[in-house]
N, C-alpha and C positions, 0 to 999 in steps of 0.2 A: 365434693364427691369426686371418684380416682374411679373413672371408666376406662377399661380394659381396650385396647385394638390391638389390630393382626395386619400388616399390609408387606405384601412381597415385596416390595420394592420400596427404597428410599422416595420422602415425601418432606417436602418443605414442611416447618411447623405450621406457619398460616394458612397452610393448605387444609387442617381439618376444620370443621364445624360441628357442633353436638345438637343433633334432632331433641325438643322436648314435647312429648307429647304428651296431649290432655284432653279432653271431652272438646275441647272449642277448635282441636287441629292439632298442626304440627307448630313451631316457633326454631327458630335456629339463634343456637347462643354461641357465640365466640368464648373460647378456651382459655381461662385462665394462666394454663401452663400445659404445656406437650413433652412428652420424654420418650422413649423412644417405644414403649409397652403402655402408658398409660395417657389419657386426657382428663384438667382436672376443671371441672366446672365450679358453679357456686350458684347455687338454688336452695328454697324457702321452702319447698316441699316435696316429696316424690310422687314420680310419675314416670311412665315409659321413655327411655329413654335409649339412641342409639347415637356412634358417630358416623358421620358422614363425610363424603369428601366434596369440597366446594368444586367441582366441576369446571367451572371459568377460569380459578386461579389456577387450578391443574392447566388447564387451556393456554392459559397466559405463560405459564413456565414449558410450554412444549419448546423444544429443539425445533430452529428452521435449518433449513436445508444454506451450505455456505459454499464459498470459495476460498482457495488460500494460491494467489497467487504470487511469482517471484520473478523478480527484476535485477537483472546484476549489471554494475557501473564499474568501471574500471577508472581508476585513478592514477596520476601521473607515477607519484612515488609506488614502490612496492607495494599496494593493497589494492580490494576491490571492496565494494558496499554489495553486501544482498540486500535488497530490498524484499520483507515477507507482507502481502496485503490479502486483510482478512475482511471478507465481503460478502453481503449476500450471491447466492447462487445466481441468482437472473439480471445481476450488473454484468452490462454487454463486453464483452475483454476487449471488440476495438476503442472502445470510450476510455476504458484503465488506459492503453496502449498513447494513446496520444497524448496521454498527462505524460508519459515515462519515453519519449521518443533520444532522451540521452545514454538510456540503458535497455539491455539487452531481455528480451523476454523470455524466459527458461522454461518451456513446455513439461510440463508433469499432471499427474494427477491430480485435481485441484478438490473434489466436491469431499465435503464431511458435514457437520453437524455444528450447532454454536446456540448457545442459549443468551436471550439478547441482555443485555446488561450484564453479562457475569464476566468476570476479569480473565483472561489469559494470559500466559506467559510462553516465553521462546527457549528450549534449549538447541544447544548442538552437542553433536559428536565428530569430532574431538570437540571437549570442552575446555575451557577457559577463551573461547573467544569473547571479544568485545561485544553484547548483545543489548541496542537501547530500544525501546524503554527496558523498564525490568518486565513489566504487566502494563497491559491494555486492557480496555473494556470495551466488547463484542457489543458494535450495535445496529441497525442498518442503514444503512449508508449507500442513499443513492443518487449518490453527484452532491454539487458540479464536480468538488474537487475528491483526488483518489489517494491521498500523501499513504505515505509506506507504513503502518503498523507495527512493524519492529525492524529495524534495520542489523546488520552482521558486519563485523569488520574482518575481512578474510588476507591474509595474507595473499600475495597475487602468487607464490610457489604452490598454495591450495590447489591439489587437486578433487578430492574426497570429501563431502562432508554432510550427516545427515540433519538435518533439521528436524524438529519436533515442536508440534503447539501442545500444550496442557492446560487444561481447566482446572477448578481450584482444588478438586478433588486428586490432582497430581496424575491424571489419567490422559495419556496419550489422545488425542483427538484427529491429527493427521499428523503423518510426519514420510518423509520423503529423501530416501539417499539420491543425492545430487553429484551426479559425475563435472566437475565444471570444466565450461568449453576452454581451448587454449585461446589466447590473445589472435586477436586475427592480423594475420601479417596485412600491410599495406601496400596494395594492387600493386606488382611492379612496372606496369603499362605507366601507373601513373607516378612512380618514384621517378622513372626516367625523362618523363614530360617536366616533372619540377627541377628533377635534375640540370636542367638545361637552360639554359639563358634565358627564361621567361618574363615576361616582362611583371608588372604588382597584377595589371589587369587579368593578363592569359592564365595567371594562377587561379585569381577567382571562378570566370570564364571554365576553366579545368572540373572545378570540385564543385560545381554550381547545384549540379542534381544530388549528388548525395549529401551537400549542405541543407537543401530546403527539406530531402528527408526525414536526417537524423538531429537538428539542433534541437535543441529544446525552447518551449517558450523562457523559461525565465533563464536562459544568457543570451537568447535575441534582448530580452527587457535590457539586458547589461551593456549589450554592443548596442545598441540605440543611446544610451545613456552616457557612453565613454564617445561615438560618432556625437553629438549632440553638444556637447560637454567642448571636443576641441573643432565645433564647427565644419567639421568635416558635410553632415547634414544639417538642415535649417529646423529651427523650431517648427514648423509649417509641417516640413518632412516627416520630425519626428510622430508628431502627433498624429498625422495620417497613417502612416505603417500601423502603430501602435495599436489601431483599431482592427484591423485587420486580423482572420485566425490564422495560426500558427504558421501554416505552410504557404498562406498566399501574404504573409509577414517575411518568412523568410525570403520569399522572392523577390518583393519587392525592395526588399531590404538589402540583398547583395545586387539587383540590378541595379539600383539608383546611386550607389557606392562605383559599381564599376564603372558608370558612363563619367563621373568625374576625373577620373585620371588616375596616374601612377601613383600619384603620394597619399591618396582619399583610400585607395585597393589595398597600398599597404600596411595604410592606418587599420582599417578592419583586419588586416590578416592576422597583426599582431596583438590586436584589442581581443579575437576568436582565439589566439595560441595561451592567454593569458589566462582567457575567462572559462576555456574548454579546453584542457589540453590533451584528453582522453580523445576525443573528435577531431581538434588540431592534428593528432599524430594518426586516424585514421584515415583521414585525407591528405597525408603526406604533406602538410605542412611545417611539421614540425623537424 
C-alpha cells in the first residue's frame, strides 16, 4: 500500500514510521520504501492508517551547536599550515590551545552548527590550495587529544584567503575570510644579545621564557630523544622530565641542559634549530 505525506522540510527516510490502527490500538510498522510524496507499507488487511514521524530519531539527527577553530604554523621554507578544528561548542579553547602552543591562534568567529556523524569537507578561496583530508566526519570530541580536522597548505606570500566548511548537501556551514597576520619579526633586543659573543649557556639563559611558552609537547619528546641519544642527558633525566606537562617539561628540560656546560647548551640549541625551526628563528636562534 503507497501512503501519501506532506512534510516542509527535508526528512531522513528512516525518520518515518506508519501508525496502524485497529480496534486493539495503535502498532507502528517500519516502511518498506520512502520516496519523496509517498510511504510504502505491506499489510494483510485494511484499517486506519496514518504516517508518522519517529520523534527520537528526528531527536538523534538534531544539529548540536559546534566550533571551528584555526591555528596557523609557519614553516621554515616558503609555506604556512592552517590548521581548521571542528569541535563541540563547549570544548574549553585554553585545552585546544595547549595541544597547538607551536602555532599561532587566529581569533574568528568560531560557533555554527554540525550534525554528529555526517562528513564534511574544506574549501578555500582562492582555490587550488593543497586541503587534507578531502572529508571528515563531525563527531564530539571531548579530549584528551585536539589534532587539526583539515589542515591548508598556504603559501607564506598568502595574504587573503577564505575558508569554508560544507556539509554533504554542498551547503556553506561556516566560513570565514581570514586576513593572515605578517611573520613576526624577531625582538631586536634580542637579535643583538645573540648577536654578541654569547656564550652556548647565556643563549639559552636568553630565550628561556619564551621557550617554555611556545615549544610544543611533541619536539620537547624529540629534543629528549636526540639529548638522550648522545648522552648529553641520562636515562634517569630523560625519563623524569618526560612525565612532567608540557611547560614545567620545558623548564626543566632547558635548566638541566644549561647547568651542564657550553657543549650540552649547544647540543640543544641545534637539536631545537633542526627540530623547530619556525620557533628556532623566533627566538633568534636561527
Amino acid at each position: 500500500m503507497d501512503l501519501c505525506f506532506c512534510h516542509p522540510t527535508a526528512l531522513l527516510p528512516d525518520c518515518l514510521l506508519v501508525g496502524h490502527i485497529t480496534d486493539d490500538g495503535m502498532s507502528v510498522i517500519p516502511p518498506l520504501k520512502v520516496t519523496e510524496t509517498h510511504v510504502v507499507v505491506s499489510v494483510s488487511h485494511l484499517s486506519g492508517f496514518g504516517v508518522v514521524l519517529d520523534r527520537i530519531k528526528k531527536f538523534l539527527t538534531k544539529p548540536i551547536r559546534g566550533q571551528v577553530l584555526l591555528f596557523l604554523r609557519r614553516l621554515q621554507r616558503p609555506l604556512s599550515i592552517l590548521s581548521v578544528i571542528l569541535l563541540p561548542s563547549n570544548v574549553p579553547l585554553p585545552d585546544v590551545k595547549e595541544q597547538h602552543t607551536g602555532s599561532k591562534f587566529i581569533p574568528a568567529p568560531s560557533f555554527c552548527s554540525f550534525h554528529k556523524g555526517k562528513p564534511y569537507c574544506l574549501h578555500s578561496d582562492p582555490s587550488g590550495l593543497t586541503i587534507q583530508p578531502k572529508t571528515a566526519q563531525f563527531f564530539e570530541n571531548y579530549g584528551p587529544n585536539y589534532h587539526a580536522t583539515f589542515e591548508i597548505t598556504l603559501p607564506t606570500r598568502t595574504e587573503d584567503v577564505t575558508v569554508m566548511v560544507r556539509s554533504p548537501e554542498e551547503e556553506n556551514v561556516w566560513d570565514y575570510a581570514l586576513h593572515l597576520p605578517a611573520p613576526a619579526s624577531p625582538d631586536p633586543a634580542v637579535q643583538r644579545r645573540l648577536g654578541e659573543s654569547l656564550s652556548a649557556e647565556e643563549k639559552l639563559r636568553s630565550v628561556r621564557p619564551d621557550f617554555i611558552d611556545h615549544v610544543s609537547n611533541p619536539v620537547l619528546d624529540k629534543l629528549l630523544d636526540e639529548l638522550q641519544h648522545c648522552r648529553v642527558i641520562s636515562d634517569a633525566e630523560a625519563d623524569q622530565i618526560r612525565t612532567k606537562p608540557r611547560a614545567e617539561k620545558a623548564r626543566e628540560l632547558i635548566d638541566t641542559v644549561r647547568k651542564k656546560g657550553a657543549e650540552a647548551s649547544s647540543r640543544m640549541t641545534s637539536a631545537l634549530c633542526s627540530n623547530d625551526p619556525y620557533l628556532s628563528s623566533e627566538l633568534g636562534l636561527l
